[in-house]
PDB file with SEQRES, HELIX, SHEET and CRYST1 records, atoms N, CA, C and O in Angstrom:
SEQRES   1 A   46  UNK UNK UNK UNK UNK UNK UNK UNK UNK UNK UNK UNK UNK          
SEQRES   2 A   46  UNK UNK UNK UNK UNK UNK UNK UNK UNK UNK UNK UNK UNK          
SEQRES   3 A   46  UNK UNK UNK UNK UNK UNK UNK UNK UNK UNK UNK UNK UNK          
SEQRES   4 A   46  UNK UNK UNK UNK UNK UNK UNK                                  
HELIX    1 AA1 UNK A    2  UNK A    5  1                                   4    
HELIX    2 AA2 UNK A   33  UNK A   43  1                                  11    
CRYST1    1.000    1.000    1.000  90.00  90.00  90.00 P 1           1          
ATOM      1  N   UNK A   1      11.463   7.007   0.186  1.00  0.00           N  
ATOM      2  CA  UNK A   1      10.385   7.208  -0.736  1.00  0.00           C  
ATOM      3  C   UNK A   1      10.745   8.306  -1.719  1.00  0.00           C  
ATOM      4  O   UNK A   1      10.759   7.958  -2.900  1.00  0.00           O  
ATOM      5  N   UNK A   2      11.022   9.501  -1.460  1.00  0.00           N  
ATOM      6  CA  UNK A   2      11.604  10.571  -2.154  1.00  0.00           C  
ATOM      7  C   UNK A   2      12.948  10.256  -2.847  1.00  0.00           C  
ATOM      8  O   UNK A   2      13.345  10.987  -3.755  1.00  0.00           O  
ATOM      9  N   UNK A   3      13.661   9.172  -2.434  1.00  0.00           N  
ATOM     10  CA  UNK A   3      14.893   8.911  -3.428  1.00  0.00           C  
ATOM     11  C   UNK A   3      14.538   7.855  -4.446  1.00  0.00           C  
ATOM     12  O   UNK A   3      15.394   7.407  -5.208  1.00  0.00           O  
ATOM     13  N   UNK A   4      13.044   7.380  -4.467  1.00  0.00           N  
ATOM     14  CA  UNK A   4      12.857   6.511  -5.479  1.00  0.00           C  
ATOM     15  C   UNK A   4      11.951   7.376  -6.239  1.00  0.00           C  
ATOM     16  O   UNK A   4      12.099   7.251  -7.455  1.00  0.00           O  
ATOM     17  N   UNK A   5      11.224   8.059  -5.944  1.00  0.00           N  
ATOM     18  CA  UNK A   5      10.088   8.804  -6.841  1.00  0.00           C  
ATOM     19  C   UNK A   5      11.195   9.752  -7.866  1.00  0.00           C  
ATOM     20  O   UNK A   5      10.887  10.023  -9.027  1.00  0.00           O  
ATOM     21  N   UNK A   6      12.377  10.151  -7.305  1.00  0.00           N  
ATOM     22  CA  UNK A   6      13.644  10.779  -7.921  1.00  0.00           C  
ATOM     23  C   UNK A   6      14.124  10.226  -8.923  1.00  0.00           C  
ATOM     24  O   UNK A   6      14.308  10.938  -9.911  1.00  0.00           O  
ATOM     25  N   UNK A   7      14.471   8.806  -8.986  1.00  0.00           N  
ATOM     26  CA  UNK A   7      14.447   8.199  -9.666  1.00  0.00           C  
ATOM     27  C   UNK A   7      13.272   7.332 -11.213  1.00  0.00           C  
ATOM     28  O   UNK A   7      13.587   6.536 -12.097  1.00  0.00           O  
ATOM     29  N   UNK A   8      12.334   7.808 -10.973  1.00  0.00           N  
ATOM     30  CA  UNK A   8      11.011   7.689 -11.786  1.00  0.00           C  
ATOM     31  C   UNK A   8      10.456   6.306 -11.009  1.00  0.00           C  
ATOM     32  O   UNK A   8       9.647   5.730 -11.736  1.00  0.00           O  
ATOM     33  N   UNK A   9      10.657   5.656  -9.803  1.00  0.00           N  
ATOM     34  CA  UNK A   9      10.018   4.622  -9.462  1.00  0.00           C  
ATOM     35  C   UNK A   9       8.782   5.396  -8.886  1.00  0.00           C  
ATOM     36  O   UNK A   9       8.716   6.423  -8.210  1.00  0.00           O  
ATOM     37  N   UNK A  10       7.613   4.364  -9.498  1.00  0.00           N  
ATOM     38  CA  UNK A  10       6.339   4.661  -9.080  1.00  0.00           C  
ATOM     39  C   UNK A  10       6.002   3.850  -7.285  1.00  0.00           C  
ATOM     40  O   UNK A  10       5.954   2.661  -6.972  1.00  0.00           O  
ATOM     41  N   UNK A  11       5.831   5.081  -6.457  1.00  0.00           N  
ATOM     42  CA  UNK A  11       5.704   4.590  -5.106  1.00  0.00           C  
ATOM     43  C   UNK A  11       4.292   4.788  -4.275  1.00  0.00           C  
ATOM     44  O   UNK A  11       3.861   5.921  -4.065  1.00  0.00           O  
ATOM     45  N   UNK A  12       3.920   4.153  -4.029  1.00  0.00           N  
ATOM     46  CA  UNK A  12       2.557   4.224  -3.134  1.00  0.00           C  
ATOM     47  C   UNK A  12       2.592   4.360  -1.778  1.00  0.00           C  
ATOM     48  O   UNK A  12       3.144   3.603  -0.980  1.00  0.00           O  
ATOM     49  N   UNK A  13       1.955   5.397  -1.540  1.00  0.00           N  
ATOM     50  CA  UNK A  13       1.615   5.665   0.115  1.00  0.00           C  
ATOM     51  C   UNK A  13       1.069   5.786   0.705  1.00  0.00           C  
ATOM     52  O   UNK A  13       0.897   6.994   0.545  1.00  0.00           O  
ATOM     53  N   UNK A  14       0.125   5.387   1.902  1.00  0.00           N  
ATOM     54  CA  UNK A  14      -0.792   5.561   1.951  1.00  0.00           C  
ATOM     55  C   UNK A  14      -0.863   5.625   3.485  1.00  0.00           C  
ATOM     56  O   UNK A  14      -0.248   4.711   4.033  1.00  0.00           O  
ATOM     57  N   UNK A  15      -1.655   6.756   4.541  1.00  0.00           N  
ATOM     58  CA  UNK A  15      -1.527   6.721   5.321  1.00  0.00           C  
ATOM     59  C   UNK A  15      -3.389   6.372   6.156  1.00  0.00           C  
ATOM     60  O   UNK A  15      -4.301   7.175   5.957  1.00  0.00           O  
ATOM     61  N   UNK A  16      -3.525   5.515   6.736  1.00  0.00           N  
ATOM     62  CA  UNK A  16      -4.944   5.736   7.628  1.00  0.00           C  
ATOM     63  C   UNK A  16      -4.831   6.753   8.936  1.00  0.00           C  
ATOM     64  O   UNK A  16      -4.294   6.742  10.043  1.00  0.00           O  
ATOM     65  N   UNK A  17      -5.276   7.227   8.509  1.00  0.00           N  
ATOM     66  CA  UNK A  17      -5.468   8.882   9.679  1.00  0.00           C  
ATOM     67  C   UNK A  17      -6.148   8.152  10.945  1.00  0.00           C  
ATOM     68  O   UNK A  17      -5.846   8.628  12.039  1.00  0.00           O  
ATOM     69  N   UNK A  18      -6.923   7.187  10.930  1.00  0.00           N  
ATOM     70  CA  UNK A  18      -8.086   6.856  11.601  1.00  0.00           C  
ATOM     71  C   UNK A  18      -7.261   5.209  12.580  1.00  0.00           C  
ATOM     72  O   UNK A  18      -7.904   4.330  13.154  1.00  0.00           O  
ATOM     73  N   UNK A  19      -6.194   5.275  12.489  1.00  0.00           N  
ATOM     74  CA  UNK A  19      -5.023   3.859  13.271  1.00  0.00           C  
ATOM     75  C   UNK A  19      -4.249   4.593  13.888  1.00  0.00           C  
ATOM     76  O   UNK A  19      -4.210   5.822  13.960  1.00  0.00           O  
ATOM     77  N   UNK A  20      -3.484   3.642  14.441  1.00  0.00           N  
ATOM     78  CA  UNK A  20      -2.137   3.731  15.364  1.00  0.00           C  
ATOM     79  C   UNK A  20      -1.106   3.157  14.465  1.00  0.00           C  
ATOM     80  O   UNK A  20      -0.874   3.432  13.288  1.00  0.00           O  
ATOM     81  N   UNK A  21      -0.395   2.100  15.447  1.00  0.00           N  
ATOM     82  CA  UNK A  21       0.847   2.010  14.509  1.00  0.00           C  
ATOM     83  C   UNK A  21       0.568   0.599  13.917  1.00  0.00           C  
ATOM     84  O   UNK A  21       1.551  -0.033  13.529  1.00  0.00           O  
ATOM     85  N   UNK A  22      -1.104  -0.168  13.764  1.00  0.00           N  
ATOM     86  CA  UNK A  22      -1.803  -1.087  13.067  1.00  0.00           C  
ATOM     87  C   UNK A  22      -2.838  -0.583  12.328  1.00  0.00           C  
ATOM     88  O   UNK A  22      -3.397   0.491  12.102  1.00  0.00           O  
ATOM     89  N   UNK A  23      -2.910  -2.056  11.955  1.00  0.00           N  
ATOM     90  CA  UNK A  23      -4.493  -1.876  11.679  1.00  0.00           C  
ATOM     91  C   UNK A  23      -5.203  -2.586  11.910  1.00  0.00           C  
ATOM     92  O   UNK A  23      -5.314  -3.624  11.259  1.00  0.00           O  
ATOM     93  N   UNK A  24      -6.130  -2.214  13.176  1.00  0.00           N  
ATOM     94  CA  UNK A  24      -7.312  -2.996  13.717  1.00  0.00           C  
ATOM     95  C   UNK A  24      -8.538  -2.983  13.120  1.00  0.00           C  
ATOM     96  O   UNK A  24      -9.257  -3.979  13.197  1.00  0.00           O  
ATOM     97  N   UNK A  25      -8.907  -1.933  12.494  1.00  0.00           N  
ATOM     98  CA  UNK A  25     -10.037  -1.513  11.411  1.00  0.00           C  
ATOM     99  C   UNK A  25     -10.455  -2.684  10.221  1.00  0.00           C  
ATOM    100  O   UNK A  25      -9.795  -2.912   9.207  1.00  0.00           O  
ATOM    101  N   UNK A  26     -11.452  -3.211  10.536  1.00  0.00           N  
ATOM    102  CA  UNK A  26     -11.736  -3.771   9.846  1.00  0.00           C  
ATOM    103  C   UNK A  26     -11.479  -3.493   8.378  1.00  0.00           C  
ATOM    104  O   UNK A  26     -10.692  -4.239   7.795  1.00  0.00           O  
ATOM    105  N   UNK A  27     -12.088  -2.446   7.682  1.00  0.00           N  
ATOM    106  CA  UNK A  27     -12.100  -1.712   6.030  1.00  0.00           C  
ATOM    107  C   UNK A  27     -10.711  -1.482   5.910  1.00  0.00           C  
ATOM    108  O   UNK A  27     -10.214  -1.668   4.799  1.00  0.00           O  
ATOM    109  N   UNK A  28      -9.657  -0.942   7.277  1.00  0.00           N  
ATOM    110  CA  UNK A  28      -8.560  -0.549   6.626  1.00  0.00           C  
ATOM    111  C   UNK A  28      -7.618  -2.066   6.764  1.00  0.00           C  
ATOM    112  O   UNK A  28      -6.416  -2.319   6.840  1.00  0.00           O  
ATOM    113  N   UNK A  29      -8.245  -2.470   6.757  1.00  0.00           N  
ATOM    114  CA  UNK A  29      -7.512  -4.193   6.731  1.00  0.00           C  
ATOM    115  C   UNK A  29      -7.683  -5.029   5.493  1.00  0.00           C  
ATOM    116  O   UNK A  29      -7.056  -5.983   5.033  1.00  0.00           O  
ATOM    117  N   UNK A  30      -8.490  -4.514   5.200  1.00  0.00           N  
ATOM    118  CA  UNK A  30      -9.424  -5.158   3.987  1.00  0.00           C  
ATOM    119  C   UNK A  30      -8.881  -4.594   2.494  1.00  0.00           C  
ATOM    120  O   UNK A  30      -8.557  -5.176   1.459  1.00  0.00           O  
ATOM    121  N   UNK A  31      -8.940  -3.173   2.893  1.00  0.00           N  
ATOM    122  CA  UNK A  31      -8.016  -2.227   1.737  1.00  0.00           C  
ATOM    123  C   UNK A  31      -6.799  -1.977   1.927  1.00  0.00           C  
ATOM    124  O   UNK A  31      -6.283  -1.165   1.159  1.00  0.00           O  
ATOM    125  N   UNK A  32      -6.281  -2.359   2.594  1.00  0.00           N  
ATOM    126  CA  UNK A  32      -4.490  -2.740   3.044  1.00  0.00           C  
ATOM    127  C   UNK A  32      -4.239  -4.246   2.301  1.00  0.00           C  
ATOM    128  O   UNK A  32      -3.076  -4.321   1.904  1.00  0.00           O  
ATOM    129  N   UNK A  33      -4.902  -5.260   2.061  1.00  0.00           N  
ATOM    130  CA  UNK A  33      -4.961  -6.516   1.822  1.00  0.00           C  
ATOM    131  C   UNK A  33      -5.156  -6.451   0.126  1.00  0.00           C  
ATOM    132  O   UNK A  33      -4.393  -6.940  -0.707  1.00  0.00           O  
ATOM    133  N   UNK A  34      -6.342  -5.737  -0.107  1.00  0.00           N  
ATOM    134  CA  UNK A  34      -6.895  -5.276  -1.245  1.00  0.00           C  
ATOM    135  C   UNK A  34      -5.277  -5.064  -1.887  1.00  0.00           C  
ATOM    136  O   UNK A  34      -4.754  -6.110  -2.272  1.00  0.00           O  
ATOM    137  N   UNK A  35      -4.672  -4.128  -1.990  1.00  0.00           N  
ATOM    138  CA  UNK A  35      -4.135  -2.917  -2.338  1.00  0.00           C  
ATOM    139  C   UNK A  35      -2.763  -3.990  -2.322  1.00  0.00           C  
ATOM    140  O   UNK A  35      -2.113  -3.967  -3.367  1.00  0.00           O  
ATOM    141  N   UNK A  36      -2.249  -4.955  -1.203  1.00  0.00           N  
ATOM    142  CA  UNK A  36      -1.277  -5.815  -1.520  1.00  0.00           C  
ATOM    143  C   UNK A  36      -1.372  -6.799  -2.453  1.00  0.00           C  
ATOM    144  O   UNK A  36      -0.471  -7.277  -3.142  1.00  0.00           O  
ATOM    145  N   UNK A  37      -2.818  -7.134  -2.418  1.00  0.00           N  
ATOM    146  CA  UNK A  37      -2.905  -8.510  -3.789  1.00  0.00           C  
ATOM    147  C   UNK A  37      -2.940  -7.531  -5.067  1.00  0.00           C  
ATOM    148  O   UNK A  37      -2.740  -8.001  -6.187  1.00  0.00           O  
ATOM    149  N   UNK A  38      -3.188  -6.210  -4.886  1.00  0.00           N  
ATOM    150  CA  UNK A  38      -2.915  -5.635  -6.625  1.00  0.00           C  
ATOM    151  C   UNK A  38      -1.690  -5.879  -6.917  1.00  0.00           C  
ATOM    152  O   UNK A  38      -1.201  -6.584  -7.799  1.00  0.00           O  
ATOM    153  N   UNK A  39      -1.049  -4.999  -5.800  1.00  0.00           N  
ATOM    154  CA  UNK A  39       0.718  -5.451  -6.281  1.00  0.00           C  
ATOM    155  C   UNK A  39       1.081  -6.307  -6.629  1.00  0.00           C  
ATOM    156  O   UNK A  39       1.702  -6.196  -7.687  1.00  0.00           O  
ATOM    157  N   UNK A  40       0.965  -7.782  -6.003  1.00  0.00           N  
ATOM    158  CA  UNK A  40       1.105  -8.716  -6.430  1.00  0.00           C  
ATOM    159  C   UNK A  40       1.479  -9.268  -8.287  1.00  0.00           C  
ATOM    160  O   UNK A  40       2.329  -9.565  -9.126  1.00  0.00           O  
ATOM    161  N   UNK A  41      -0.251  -9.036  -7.896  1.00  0.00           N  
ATOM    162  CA  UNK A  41      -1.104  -9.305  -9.609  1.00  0.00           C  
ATOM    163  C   UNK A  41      -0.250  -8.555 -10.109  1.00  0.00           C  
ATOM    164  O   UNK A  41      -0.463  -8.894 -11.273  1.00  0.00           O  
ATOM    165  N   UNK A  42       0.851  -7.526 -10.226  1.00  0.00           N  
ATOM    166  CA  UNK A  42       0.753  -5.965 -11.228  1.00  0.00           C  
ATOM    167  C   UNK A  42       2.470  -6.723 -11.239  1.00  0.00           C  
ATOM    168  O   UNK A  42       2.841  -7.197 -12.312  1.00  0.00           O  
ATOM    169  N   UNK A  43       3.353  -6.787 -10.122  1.00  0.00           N  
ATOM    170  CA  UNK A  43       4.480  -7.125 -10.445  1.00  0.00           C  
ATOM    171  C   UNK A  43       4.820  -8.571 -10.516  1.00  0.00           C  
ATOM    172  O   UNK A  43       5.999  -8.842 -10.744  1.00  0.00           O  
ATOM    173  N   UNK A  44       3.804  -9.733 -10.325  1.00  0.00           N  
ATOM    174  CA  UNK A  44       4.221 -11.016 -10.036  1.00  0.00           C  
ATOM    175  C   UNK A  44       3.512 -11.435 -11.473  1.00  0.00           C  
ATOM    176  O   UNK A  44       4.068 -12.076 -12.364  1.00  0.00           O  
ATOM    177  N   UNK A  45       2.236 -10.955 -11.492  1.00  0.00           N  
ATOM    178  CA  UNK A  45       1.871 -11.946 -12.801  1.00  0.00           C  
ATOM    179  C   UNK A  45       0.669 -12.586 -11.780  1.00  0.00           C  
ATOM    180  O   UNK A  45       0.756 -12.904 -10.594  1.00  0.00           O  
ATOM    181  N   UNK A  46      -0.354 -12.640 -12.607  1.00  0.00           N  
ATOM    182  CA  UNK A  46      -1.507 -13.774 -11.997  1.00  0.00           C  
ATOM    183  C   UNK A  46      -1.467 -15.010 -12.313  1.00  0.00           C  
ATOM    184  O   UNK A  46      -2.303 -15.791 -11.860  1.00  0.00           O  
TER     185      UNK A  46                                                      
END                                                                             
């Protein structure tokens, strides 16, 4: 992560304080899902 932000790549991180090494959480499933279809849309094109 730090050798791409070095590079000017824009990197996202995001940690749920409130999981383990999933996500069973309903909301953080939802905004984990959320947050992958942006990417999508942002580098694929809709």
């Amino acid at each position: 992560m730090n050798r791409l932000r070095s590079r000017g790549v824009q990197v996202r991180y995001e940690i749920f304080h409130n999981e383990g090494h999933g996500l069973l959480r309903r909301d953080n499933q939802a905004k984990s899902l959320s947050d992958a279809g942006e990417f999508l849309i942002e580098h694929l094109g809709d």
